[in-house]
DSSP file (Angstrom, degrees, kcal/mol; ACC not computed):
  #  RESIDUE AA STRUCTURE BP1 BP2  ACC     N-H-->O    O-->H-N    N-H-->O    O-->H-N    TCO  KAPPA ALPHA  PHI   PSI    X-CA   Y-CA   Z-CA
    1    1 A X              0   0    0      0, 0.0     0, 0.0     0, 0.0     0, 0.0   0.000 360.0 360.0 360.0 124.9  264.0  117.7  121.8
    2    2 A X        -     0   0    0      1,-0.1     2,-0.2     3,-0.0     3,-0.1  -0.154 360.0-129.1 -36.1 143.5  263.1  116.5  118.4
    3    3 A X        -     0   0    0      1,-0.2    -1,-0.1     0, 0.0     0, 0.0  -0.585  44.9 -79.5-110.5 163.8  262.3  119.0  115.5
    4    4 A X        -     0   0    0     -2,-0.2     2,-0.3     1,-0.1    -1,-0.2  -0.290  41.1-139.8 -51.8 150.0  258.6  118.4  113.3
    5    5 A X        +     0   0    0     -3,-0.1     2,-0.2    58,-0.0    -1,-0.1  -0.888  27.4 175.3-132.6 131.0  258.6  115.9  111.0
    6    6 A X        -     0   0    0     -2,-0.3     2,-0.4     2,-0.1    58,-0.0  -0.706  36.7-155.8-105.1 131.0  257.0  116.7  108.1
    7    7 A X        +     0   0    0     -2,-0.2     2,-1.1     2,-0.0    96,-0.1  -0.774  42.1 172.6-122.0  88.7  256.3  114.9  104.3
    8    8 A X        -     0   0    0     54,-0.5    54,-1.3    -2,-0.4     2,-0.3  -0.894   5.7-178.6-105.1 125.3  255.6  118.8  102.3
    9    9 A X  E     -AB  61 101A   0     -2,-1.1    92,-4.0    92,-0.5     2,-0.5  -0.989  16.0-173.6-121.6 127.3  255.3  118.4   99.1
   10   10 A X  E     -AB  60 100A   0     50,-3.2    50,-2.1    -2,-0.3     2,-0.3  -0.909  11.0-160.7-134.0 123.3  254.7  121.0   96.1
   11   11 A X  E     -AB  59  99A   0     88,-5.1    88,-2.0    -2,-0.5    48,-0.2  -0.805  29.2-163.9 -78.9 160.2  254.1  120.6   92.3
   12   12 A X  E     -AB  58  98A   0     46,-1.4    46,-1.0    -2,-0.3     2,-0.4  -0.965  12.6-161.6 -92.1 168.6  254.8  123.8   90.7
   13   13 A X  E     +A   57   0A   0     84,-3.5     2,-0.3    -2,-0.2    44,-0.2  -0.930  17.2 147.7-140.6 112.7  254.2  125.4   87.5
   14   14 A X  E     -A   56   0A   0     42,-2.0    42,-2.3    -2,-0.4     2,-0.1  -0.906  22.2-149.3-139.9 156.1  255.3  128.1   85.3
   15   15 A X  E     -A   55   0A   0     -2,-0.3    40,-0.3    40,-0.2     2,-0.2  -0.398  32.9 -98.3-100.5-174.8  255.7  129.1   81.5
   16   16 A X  S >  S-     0   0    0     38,-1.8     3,-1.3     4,-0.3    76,-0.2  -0.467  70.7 -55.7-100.7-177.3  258.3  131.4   79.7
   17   17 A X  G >  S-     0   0    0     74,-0.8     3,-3.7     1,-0.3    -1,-0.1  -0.402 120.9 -15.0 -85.2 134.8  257.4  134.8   78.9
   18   18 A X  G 3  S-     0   0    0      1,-0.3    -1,-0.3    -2,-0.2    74,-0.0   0.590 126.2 -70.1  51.4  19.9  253.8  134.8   76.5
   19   19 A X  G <  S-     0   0    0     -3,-1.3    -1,-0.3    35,-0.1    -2,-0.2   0.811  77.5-173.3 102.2   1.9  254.7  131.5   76.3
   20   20 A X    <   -     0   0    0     -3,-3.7     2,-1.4     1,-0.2     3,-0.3  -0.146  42.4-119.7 -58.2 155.5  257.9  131.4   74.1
   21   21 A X        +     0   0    0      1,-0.2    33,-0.3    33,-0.0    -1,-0.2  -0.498  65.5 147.7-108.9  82.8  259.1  128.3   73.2
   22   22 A X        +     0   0    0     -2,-1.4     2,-1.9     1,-0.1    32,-0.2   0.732  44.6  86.3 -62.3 -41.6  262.6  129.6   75.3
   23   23 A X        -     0   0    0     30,-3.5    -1,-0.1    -3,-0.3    32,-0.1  -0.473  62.4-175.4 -92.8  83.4  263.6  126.4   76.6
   24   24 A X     >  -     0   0    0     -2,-1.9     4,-1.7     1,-0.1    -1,-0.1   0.093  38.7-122.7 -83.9 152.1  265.8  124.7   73.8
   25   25 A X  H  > S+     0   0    0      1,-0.2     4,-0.7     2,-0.1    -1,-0.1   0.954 113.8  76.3 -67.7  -7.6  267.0  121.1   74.5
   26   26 A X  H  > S+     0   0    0      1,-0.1     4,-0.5     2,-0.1    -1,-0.2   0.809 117.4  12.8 -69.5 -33.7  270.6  122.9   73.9
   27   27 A X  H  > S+     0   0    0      2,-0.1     4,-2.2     1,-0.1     3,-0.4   0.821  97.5 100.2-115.3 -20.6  270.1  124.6   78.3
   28   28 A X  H  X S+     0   0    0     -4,-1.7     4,-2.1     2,-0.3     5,-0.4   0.917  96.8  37.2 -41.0 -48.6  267.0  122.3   79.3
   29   29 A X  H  X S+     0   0    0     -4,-0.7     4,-1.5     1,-0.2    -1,-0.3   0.978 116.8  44.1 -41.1 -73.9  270.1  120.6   80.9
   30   30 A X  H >X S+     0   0    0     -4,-0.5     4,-1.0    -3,-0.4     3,-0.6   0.886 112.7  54.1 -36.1 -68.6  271.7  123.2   81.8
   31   31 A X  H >X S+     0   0    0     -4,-2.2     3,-2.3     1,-0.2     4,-0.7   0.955 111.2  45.6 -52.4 -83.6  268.4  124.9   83.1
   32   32 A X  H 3X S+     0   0    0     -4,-2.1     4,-2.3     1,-0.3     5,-0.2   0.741 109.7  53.0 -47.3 -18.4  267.4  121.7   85.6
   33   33 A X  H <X S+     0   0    0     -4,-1.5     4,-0.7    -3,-0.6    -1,-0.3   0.645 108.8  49.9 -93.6   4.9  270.8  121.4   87.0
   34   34 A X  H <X S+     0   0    0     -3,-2.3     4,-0.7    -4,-1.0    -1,-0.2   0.629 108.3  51.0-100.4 -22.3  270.7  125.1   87.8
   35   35 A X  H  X S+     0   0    0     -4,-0.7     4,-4.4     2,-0.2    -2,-0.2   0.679 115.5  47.9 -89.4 -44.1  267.1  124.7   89.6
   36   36 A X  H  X S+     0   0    0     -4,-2.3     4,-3.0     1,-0.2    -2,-0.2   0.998 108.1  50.6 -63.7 -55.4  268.9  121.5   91.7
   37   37 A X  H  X S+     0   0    0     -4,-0.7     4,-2.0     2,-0.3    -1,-0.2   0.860 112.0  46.8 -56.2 -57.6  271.7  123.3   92.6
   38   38 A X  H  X S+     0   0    0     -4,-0.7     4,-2.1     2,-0.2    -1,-0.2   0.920 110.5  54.7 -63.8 -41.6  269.4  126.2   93.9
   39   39 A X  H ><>S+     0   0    0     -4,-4.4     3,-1.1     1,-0.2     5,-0.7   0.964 105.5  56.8 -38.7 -72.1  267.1  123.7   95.8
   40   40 A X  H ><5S+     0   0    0     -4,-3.0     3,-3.2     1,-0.3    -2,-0.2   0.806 103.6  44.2 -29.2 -62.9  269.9  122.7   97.3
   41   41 A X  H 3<5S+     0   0    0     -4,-2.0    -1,-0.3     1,-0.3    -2,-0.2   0.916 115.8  54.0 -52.0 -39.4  271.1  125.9   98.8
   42   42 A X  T <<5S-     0   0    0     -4,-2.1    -1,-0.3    -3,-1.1    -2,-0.2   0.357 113.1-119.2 -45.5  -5.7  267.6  126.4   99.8
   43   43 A X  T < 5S+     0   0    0     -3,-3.2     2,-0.3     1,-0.2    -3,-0.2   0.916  72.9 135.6  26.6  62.2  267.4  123.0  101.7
   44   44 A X      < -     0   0    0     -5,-0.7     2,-0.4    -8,-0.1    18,-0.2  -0.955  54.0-138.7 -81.8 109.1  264.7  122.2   99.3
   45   45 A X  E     -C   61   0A   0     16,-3.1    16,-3.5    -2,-0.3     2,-1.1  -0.935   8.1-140.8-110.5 136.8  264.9  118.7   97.8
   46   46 A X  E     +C   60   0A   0     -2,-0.4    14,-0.2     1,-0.2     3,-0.1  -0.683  24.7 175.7 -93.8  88.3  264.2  118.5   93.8
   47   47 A X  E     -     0   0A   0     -2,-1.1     2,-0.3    12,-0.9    13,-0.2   0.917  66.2  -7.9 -67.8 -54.1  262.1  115.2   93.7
   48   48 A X  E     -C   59   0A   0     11,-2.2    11,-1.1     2,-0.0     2,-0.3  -0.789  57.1-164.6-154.0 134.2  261.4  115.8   89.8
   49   49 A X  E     +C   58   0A   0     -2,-0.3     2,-0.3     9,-0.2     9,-0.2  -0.647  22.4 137.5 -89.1 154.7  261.8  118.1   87.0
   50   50 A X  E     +C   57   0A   0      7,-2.3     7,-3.6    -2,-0.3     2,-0.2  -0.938   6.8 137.9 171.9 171.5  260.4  118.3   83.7
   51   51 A X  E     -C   56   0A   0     -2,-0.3    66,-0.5     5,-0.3     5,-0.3  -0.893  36.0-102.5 167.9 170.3  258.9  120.6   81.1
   52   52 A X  E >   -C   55   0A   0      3,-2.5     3,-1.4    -2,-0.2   -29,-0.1  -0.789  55.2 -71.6-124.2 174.9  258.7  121.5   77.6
   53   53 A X  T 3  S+     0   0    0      1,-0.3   -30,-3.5    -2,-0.2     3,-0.1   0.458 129.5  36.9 -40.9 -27.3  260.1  124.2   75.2
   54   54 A X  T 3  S-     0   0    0      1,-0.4   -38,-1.8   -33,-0.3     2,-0.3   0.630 124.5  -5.4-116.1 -26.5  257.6  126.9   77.1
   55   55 A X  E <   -AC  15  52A   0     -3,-1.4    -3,-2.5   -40,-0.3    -1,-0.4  -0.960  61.2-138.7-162.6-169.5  257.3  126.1   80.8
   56   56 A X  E     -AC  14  51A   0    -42,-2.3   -42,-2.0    -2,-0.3     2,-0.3  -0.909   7.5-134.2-158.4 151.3  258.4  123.6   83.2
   57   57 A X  E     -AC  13  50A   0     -7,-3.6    -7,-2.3    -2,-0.3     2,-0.3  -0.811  15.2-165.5-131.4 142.2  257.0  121.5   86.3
   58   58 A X  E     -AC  12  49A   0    -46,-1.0   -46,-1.4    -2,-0.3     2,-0.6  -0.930  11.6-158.6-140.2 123.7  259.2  121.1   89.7
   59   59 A X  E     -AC  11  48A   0    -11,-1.1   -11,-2.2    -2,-0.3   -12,-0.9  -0.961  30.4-177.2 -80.7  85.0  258.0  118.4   92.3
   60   60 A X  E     -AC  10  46A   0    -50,-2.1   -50,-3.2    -2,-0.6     2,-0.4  -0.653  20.7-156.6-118.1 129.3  259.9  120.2   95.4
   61   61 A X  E     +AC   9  45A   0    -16,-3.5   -16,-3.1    -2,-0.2   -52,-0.2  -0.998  31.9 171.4-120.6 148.4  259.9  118.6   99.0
   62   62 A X        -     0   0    0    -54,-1.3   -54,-0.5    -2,-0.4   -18,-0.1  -0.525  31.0 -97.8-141.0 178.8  260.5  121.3  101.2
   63   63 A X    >   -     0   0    0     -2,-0.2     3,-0.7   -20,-0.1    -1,-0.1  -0.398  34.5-112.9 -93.9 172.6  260.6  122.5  105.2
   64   64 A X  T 3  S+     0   0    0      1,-0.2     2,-0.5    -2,-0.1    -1,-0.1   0.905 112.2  55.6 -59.6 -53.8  257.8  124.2  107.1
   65   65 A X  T 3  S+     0   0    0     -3,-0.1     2,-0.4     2,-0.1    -1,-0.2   0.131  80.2  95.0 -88.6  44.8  259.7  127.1  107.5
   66   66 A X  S <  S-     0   0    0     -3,-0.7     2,-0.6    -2,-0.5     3,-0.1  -0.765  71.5-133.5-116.7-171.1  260.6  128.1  103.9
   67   67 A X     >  -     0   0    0     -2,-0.4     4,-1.9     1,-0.2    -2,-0.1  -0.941  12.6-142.4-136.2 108.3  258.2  130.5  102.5
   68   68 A X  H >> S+     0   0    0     -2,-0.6     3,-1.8     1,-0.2     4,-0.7   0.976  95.1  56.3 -73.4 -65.1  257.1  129.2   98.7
   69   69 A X  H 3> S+     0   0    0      1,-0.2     4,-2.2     2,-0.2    -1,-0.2   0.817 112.8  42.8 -29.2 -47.3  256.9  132.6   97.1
   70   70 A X  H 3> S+     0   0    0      2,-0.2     4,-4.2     1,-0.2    -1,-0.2   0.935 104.5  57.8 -49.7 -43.4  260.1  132.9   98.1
   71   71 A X  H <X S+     0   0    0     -4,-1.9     4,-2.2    -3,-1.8    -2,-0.2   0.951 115.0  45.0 -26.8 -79.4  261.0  129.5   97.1
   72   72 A X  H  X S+     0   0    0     -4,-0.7     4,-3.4     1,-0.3     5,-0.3   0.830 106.4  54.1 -32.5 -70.3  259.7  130.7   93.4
   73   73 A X  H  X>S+     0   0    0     -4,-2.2     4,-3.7    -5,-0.3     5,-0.6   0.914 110.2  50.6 -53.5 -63.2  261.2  133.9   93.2
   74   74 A X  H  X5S+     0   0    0     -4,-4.2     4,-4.0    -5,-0.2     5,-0.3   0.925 110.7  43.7 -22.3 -98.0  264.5  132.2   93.9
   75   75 A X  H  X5S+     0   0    0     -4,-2.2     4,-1.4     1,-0.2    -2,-0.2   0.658 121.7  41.9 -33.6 -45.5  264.5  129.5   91.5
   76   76 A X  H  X5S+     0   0    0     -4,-3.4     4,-2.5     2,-0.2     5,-0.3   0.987 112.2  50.8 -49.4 -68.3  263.2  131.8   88.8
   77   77 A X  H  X5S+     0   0    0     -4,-3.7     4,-0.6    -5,-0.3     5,-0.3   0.961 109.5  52.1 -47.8 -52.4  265.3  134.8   89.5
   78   78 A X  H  X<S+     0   0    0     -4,-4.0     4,-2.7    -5,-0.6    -1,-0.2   0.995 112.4  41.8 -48.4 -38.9  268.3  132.8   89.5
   79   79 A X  H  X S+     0   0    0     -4,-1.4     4,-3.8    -5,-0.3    -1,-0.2   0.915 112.2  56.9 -81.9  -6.2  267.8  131.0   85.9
   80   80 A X  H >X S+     0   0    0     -4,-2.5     4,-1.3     2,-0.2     3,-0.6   0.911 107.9  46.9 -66.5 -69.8  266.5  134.4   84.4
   81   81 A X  H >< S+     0   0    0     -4,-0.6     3,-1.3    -5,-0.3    -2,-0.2   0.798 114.5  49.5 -34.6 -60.5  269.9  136.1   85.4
   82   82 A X  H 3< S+     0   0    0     -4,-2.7    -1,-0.2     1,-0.3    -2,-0.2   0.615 119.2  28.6-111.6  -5.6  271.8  133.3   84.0
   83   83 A X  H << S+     0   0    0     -4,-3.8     2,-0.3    -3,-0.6    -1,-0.3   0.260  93.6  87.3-146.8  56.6  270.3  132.8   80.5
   84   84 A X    <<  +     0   0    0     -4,-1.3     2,-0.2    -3,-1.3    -1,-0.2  -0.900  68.9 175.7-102.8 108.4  269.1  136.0   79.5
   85   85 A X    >   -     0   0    0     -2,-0.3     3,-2.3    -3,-0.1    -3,-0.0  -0.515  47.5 -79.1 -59.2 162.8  272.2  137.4   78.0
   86   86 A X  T 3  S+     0   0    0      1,-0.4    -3,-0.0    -2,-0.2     3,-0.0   0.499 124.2   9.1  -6.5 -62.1  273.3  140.1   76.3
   87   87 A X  T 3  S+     0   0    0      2,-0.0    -1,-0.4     0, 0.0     2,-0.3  -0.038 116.1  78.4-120.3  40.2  271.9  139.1   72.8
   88   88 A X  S <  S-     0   0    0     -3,-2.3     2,-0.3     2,-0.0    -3,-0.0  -0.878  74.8-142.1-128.5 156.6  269.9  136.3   73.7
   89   89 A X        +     0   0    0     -2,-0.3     2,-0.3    -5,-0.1    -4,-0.1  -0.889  25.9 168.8-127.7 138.1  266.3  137.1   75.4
   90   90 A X        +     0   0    0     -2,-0.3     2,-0.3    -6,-0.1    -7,-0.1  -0.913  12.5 157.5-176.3  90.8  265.2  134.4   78.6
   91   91 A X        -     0   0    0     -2,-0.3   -74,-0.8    -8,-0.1     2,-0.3  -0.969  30.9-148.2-121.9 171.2  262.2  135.5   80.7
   92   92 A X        -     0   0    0     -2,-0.3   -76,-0.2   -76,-0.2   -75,-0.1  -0.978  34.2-103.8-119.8 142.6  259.7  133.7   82.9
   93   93 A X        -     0   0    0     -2,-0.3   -76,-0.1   -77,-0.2   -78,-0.0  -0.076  32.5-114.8   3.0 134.2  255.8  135.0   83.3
   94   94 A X  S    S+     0   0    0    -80,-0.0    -1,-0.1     2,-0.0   -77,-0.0   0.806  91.4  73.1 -40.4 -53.7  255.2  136.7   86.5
   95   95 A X        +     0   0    0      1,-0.1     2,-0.3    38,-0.0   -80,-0.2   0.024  50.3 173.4 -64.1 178.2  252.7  133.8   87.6
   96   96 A X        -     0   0    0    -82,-0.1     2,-0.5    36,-0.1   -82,-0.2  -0.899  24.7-122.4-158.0-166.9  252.9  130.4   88.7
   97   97 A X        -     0   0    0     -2,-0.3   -84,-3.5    34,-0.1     2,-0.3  -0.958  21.5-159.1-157.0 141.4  250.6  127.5   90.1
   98   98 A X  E     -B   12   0A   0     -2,-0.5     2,-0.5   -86,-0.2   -86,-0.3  -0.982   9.4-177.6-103.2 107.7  251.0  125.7   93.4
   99   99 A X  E     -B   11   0A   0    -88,-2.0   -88,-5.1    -2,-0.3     2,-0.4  -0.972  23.5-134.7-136.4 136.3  249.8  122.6   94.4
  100  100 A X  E     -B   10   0A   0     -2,-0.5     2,-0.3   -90,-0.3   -90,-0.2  -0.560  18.2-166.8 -37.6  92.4  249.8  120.5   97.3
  101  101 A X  E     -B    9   0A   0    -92,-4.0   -92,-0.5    -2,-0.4     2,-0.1  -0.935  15.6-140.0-103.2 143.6  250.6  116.8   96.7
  102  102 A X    >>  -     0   0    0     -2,-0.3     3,-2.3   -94,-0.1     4,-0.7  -0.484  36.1-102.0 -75.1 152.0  249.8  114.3   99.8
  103  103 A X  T 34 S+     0   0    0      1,-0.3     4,-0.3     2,-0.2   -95,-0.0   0.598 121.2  65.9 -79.3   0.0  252.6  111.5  100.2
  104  104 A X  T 34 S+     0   0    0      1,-0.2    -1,-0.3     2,-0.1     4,-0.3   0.646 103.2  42.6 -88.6  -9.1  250.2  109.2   98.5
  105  105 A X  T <> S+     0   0    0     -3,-2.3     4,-2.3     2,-0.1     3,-0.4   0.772  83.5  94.4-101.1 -16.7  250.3  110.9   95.5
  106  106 A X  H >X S+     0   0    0     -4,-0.7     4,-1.0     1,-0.2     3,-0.8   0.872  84.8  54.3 -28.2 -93.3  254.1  111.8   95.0
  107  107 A X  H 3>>S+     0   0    0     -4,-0.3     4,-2.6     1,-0.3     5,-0.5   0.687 110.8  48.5  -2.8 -83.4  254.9  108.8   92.8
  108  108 A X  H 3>5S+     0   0    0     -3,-0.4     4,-2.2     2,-0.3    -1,-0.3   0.942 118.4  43.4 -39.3 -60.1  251.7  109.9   90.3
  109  109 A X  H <<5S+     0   0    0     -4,-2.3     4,-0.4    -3,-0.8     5,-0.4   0.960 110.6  48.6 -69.8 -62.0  253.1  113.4   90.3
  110  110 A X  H >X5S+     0   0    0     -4,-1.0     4,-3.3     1,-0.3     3,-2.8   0.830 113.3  50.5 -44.7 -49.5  256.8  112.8   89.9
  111  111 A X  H 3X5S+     0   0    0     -4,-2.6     4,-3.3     1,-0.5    -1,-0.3   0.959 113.6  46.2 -76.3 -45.9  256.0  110.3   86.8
  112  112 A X  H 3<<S+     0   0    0     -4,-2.2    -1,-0.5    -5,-0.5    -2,-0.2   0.412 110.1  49.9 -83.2  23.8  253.9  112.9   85.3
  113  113 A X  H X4 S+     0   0    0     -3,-2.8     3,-1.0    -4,-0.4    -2,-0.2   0.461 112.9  54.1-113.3 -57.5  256.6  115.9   85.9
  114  114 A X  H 3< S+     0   0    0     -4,-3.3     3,-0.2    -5,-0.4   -63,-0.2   0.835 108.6  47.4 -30.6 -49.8  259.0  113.3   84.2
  115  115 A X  T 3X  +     0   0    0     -4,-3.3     4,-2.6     1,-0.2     5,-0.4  -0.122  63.8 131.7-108.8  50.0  256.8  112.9   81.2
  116  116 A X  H <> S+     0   0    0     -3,-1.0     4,-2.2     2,-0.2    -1,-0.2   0.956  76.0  38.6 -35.3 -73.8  256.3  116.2   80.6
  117  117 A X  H  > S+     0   0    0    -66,-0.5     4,-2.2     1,-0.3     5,-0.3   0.917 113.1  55.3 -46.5 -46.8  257.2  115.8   76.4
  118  118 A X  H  > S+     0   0    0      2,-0.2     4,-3.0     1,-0.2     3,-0.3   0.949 114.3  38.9 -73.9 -39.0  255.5  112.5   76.1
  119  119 A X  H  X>S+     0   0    0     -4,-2.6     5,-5.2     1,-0.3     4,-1.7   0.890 115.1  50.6 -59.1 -33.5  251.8  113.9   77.6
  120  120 A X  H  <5S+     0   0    0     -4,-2.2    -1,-0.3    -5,-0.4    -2,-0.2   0.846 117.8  40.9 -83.2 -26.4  252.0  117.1   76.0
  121  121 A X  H  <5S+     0   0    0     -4,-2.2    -2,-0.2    -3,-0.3    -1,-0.2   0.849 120.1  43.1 -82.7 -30.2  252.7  115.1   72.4
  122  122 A X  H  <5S-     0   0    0     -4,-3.0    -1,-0.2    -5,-0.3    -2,-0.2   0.672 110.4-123.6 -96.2  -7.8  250.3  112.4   73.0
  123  123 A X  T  <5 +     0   0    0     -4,-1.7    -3,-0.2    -5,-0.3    -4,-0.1   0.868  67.1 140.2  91.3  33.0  247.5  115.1   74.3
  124  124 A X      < +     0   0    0     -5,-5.2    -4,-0.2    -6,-0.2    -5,-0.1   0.257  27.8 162.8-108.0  21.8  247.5  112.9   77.7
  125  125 A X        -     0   0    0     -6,-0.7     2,-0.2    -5,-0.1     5,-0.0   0.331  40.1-148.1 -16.3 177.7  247.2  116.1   79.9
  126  126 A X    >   -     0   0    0    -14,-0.0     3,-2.9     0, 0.0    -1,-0.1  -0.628  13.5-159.0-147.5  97.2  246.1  115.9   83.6
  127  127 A X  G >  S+     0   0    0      1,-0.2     3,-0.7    -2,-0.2    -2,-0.0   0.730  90.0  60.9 -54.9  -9.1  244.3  119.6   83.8
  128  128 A X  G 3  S+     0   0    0      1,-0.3    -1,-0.2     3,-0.0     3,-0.0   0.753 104.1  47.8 -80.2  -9.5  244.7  119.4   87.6
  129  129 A X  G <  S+     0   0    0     -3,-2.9     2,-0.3     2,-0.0    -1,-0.3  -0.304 101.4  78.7-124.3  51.1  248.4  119.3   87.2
  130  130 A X    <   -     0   0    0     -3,-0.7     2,-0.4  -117,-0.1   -73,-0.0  -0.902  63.0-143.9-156.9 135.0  248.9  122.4   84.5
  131  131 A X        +     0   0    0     -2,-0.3     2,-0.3   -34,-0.1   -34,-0.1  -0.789  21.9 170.7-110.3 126.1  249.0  125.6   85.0
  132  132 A X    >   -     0   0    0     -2,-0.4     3,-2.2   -36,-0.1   -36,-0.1  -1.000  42.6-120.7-157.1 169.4  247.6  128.4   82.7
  133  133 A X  T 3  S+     0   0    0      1,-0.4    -1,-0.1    -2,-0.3    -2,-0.0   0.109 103.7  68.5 -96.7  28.9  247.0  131.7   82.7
  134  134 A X  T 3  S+     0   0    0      0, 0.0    -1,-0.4     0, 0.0    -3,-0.0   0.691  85.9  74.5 -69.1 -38.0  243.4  131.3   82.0
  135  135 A X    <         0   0    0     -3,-2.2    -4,-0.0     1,-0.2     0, 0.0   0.244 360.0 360.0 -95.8-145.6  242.5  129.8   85.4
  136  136 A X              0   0    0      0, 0.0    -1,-0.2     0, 0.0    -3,-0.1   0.161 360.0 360.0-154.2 360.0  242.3  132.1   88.3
């Protein structure tokens, strides 16, 4: 017997803690390849990352049966543990935003997860695809 097949796809969206601008281009590397690497274990696949200096966007396609808070909670909890050190200070916000992409939109989201730097410099936002702790 065949298992579902399924095209689930989820942008999410989270800042650093009040907003610091925590995410230096010095781990941003470091940081995404640490987020893949946890998709992976997850059987999660990391369609695109991207972000700036204060929070960060993940395009995730994912299974029925994983359970996205969890999902979250993973992916956070791991990079908090690995680059808050000792003297250096590394948190993420408690919240996040979720959204739903349909397989006709993927393309449109990934490109805009990609150009995270270039929107946020040129003011080319998409409010439907940013998350902030104003909205509800």
């Amino acid at each position: 017997m065949r298992g579902p097949w399924t095209q689930l796809h989820v942008h999410l969206c989270w800042s650093t803690w009040d907003r610091l601008p925590l995410i230096s281009q010095e781990i941003e590397g470091q940081l995404f390849a640490v987020f893949t690497a946890k998709c992976h274990e997850l059987d999660v696949v990391p369609v695109a990352l991207g972000g700036t200096a204060d929070h960060v966007h993940l395009l995730l396609r994912f299974r029925p049966t994983t359970a996205l808070a969890v999902l979250v909670q993973h992916l956070k909890g791991t990079t908090s543990h690995l680059f808050n050190e000792p003297h250096k200070f590394f948190k993420w916000q408690g919240a996040y935003g979720a959204f739903t992409v349909s397989p006709s939109g993927v393309t449109t989201v990934r490109d805009y997860v990609l150009n995270q730097k270039e929107h946020h410099a040129r003011n080319t936002l998409v409010s439907e695809m940013e998350y902030t702790n104003e909205q509800p």
